[in-house]
Structures are given as structure tokens and as C-alpha cells.
N, C-alpha and C positions, 0 to 999 in steps of 0.2 A: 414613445417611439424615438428611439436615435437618431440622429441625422446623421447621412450617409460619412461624411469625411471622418466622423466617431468611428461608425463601424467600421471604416479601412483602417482607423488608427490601433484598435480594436484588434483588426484581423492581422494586421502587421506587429503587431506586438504577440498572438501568439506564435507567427511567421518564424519571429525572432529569437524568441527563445527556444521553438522548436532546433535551430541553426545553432544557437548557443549550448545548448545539450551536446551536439555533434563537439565542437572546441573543448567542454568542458566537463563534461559526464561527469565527472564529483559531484557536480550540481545540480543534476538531474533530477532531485526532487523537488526543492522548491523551483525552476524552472517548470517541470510538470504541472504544480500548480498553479504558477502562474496564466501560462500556456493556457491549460484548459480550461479556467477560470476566465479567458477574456474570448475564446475561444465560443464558449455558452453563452456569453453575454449578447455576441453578435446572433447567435443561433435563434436565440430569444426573440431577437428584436428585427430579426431578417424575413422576410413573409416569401421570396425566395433564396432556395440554397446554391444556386449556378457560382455566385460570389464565392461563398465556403470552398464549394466543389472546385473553382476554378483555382482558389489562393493555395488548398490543400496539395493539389496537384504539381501545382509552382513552386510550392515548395521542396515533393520532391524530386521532379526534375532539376532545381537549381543541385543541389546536394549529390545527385547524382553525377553530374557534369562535373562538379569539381572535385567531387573523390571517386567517382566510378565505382561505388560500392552500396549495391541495392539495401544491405542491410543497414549502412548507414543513413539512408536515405527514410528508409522505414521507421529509425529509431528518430529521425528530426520530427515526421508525421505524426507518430503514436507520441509522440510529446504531450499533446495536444487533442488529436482527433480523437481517440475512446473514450477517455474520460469529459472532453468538453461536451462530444457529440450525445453520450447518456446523460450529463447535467441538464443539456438542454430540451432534450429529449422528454424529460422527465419533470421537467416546468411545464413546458405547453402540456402536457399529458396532466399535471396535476396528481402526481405522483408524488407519497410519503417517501419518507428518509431510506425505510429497510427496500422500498423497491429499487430506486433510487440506486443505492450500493450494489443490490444483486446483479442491476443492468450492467453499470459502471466495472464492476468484477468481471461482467464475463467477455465484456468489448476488451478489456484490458488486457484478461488471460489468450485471449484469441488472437491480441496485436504481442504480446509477447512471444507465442508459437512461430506465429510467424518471422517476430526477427531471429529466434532461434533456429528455424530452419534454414531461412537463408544463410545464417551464421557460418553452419556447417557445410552449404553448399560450399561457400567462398574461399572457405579454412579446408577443409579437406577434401582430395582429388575421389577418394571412395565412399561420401558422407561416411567419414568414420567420426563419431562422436570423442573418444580420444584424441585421433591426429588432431582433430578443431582444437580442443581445448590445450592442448600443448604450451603455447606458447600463456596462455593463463596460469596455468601451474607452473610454468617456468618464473614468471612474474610473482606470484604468490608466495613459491616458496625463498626468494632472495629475501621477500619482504617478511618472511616468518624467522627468515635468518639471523635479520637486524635486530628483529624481535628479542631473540634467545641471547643474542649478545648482552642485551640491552637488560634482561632477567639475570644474565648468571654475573652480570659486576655489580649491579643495585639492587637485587635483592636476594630472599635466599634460596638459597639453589633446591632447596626442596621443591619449591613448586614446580619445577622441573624435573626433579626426582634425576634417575643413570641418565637418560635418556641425551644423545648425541644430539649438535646442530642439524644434523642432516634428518633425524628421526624425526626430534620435533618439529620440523618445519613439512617435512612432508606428511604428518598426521595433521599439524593443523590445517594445511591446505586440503587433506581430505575431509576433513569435520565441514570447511568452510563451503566446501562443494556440492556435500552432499548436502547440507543445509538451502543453500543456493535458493531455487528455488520458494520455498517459505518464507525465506529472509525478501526476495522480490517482491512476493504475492502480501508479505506484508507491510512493509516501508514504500514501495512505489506501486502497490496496486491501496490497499485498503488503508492505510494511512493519506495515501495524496488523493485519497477520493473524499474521504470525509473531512479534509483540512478545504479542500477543494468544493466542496458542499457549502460549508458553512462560511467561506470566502465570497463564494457567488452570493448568499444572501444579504451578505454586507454591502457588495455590491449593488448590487440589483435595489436596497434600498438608496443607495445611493443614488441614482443617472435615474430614479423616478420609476423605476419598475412594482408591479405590485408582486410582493414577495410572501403571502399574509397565508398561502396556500402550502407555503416550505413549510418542514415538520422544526420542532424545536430542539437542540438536543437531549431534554429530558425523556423525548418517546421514543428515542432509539432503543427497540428491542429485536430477540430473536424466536424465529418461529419452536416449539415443539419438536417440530420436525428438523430441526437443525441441531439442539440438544440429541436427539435421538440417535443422528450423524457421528455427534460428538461421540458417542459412547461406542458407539457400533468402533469407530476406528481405534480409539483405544485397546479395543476389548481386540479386535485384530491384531494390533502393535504387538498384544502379550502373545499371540496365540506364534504369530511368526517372524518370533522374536530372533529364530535361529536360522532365517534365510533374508540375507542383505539386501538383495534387489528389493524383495518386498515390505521390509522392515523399513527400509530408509524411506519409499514412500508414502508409507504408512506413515510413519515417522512427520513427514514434512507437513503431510492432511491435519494429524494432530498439532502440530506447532501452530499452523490459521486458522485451525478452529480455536486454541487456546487466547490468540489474541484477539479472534473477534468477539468472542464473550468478556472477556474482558474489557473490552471498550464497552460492551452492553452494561457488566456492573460502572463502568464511571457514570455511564448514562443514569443507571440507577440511582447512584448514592447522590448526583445533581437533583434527580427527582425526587428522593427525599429530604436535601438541605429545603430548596425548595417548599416542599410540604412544611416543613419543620421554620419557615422564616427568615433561615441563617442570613449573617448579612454575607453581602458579596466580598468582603475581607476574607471571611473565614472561608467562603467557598473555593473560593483563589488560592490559601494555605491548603485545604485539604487536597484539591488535586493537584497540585505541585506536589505534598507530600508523598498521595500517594506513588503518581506517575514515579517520581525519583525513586523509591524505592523498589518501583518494578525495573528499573537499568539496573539495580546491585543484584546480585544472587542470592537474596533473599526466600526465594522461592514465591514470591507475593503473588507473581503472573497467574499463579495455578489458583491462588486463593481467590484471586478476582475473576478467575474464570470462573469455578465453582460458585459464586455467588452469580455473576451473569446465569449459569446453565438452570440453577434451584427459578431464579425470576422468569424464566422461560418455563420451567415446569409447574410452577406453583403462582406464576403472575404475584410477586409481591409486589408493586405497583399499588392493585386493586387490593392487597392486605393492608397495603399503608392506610390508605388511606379511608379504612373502615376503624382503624384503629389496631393497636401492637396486642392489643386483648384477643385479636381475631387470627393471629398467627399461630 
């Protein structure tokens, strides 16, 4: 157990970067997990939550007071509070990795909703979802502008094909938007939950916690039923392919399901270095190799999802390790 001036050191440290999010939102993700990472640690070690309760609260009233704007106020809190509050949640409960993230996902999507709506309260007088984002697309597309500049003197103008400053900057800002979304639910929701996961456990053996109950990352899997998901949206993407509203959100469901099976095959292919002995050099090379090549356009993301979806349908796990004769 902590002693108390840790946990205020503890709680003041996710305070602070929930405050520094607010300053520096580029930062926003590893802040995130920092944040929630010390966030759980107190949560852990707190036998009551009136202290959480209280610091959280303080927090966002201070944030309030000095920017008078609820949504930034919400965005310093949710730094911190969904994802630490399921971390910890999910220790004392003794809860695996896959529950773990489902928890972490939905406190995250449900603290996201929320700074989106106030978003639109604050930006626009008729919640118009347009008039809100105005001034983003305004910002996006100067920055798509620089862009094009910066394409049509250094390199060749093909990849840019006829297409005007003005066209391509406000295509990309519509690509960028509509994506949106996906691109959150995976970089600051499911990527800072499981950087965020397996930080806490570093932790926690560190300051003397018993941590023997967290899952490893070799059994992060995905249910049946989540493959099943996978397909079903897919198989929709094709069907209304020729109506936007629905397509794009289709569209987005398939892009998080593509990256969470894909983290399940890295989980995999660890479980069979693993099996297999490798040393930790090689293991180190292989996923650096592969991660790097899922950032190029390789198409690798789909490969690795595809191999996560078959491990959910076929449990190769349990074929490994009967032997590659039993596959």
C-alpha cells in the first residue's frame, strides 16, 4: 500500500497532465497515458475514492475558471479519468487484457461523445455540426495548402495529378474528417489503452504491487463474435457503397476493427516467437519490422488483420502449439 503523500504525488501528476493536454493537445497522447497510468495506480492503492472524486472535480473547475469552456474542461478530465478509472477498475476486479480494453473502449467512446457535444454546444448557436467545425476546416485546409506547395516544387506533380491548391486541400480535409473518428477511436482510444495497460504493469511492479493477475501480451485475443462483426461490416461497406452518410460510417467501424485484429496478430506472432524460443533480439527486430511496415502503404494492415480474424476463428494459439502437422 502507498503512502498517502505518493498518492497525492500520484494524483497531482495525472492533475497535471490532464492541464497540460489543455496547453498542448499535440501531446495528447502520451499525456493520456501518462495521466491514466498514474491515475490507476492511485485507484489501486486507494481503499476510498472521495480523494479521486474530489482531485477529479478540481480539476475541472480550475480549467473551467480559467478558460470558461466546459469542453475544455472535460478534455483535461477525460485525459485521465476513463481510461485510468477502467485500468483500475479492472485490477481490483482481476480482470484479463480483452476485458480490460472492452471496459477502457467504452468509458473512452462515452467521454469522447461527450466533449463532442459540448463542442458543438459552444461552436455553434443552432448545434449545427458544420457551423462547429468551421473554423477546423478552415485551419486544415491552410495546412493542406502548405502541403501542395510543398508536393508540387519537390516532387512530381503526378501525385497530385490537374488537381488545383484549393481542390486538393479541401479533399484532403474531407478524407481527414471523415476518417476522424477512427483515426481517434484508434490512436487515443485503443492504442493509449493498451500502451496504458502494459505501463501500469511496469509500474505496479515497481512501488510493490502484485501485478501476477494482469494478462501477458502474448493472450491478447479476439472473441468469435468480434470476427463475426468484422465481416458483417465489411459485407455492408460493399452493399452501401453508393450512399456517403452510410458508407463513411461503415467505413470508419471497418478501419477499428482492421487495427484491432491487427494488434491481436502482433499478439500472435509474440506467442509463437515465444513458443518457438526466439531470443529477445529477434523478437524486437520482427516487431519493429513489422509495425514499420504497416505506417508505409503496403497494404500489410489488412494482412495482419486477416491473420488476427483466421486466430479468432480457428484459435491458432491452441494449433501451435499441438504442432504445425495439426493445422
Amino acid at each position: 500500500m502507498l503512502k498517502n503523500y505518493v498518492k497525492i504525488l500520484y494524483m497531482c501528476i495525472s492533475c497535471f497532465f490532464g492541464l497540460l493536454t489543455v496547453i498542448f493537445p499535440v501531446f495528447i497522447l502520451p499525456f493520456t497515458i501518462i495521466a491514466s497510468v498514474s491515475f490507476a495506480i492511485v485507484l489501486v492503492n486507494e481503499k476510498q475514492p472521495y480523494f479521486l472524486i474530489g482531485m477529479t472535480i478540481f480539476t475541472f473547475i480550475a480549467v473551467l475558471i480559467f478558460t470558461s469552456s466546459v469542453t475544455t474542461s472535460f478534455l483535461a478530465v477525460f485525459t485521465f479519468f476513463p481510461i485510468g478509472l477502467s485500468l483500475g477498475i479492472s485490477y481490483i476486479n482481476k480482470s484479463n487484457i480483452n476485458k480490460t480494453v472492452s471496459l477502457s473502449f467504452i468509458f473512452s467512446i462515452i467521454g469522447m461523445l461527450i466533449i463532442f457535444i459540448f463542442f458543438i454546444f459552444e461552436n455553434s448557436r443552432g448545434f449545427s455540426i458544420e457551423e462547429a467545425f468551421t473554423p477546423i476546416k478552415s485551419f486544415l485546409n491552410t495546412v493542406f495548402s502548405a502541403y501542395f506547395n510543398v508536393l508540387s516544387q519537390n516532387m512530381d506533380t503526378s501525385i497530385i495529378g490537374n488537381m488545383t491548391e484549393t481542390d486538393f486541400a479541401k479533399q484532403m480535409t474531407a478524407v481527414l474528417l471523415e476518417l476522424s473518428p477512427a483515426l481517434i477511436a484508434v490512436y487515443l482510444g485503443l492504442f493509449a489503452i493498451i500502451c496504458s495497460y502494459w505501463l501500469l504493469k511496469f509500474m505496479l511492479k515497481k512501488i510493490g504491487n502484485d501485478a501476477k493477475n494482469m494478462s501477458v501480451f502474448t493472450t491478447l485475443t479476439i472473441s468469435k463474435t468480434g470476427a463475426v462483426l468484422y465481416f458483417i461490416s465489411l459485407t455492408l461497406s460493399l452493399l452501401f457503397a453508393d450512399n456517403m452518410l452510410i458508407s463513411s460510417i461503415l467505413y470508419n467501424i471497418t478501419f477499428i476493427f482492421s487495427y484491432v485484429f491487427a494488434y491481436s496478430s502482433l499478439s500472435l506472432i509474440g506467442f509463437y516467437m515465444n513458443y518457438k524460443n526466439f531470443s529477445p533480439y529477434i523478437k524486437i527486430f520482427v516487431f519493429i519490422t513489422v509495425i514499420g511496415f504497416c505506417i508505409l502503404p503496403f497494404g500489410l494492415i489488412n494482412i495482419l488483420s486477416v491473420l488476427g480474424v483466421s486466430d479468432s476463428i480457428y484459435n491458432l494459439r491452441k494449433r501451435i502449439t499441438k504442432g504445425i502437422e495439426h493445422l
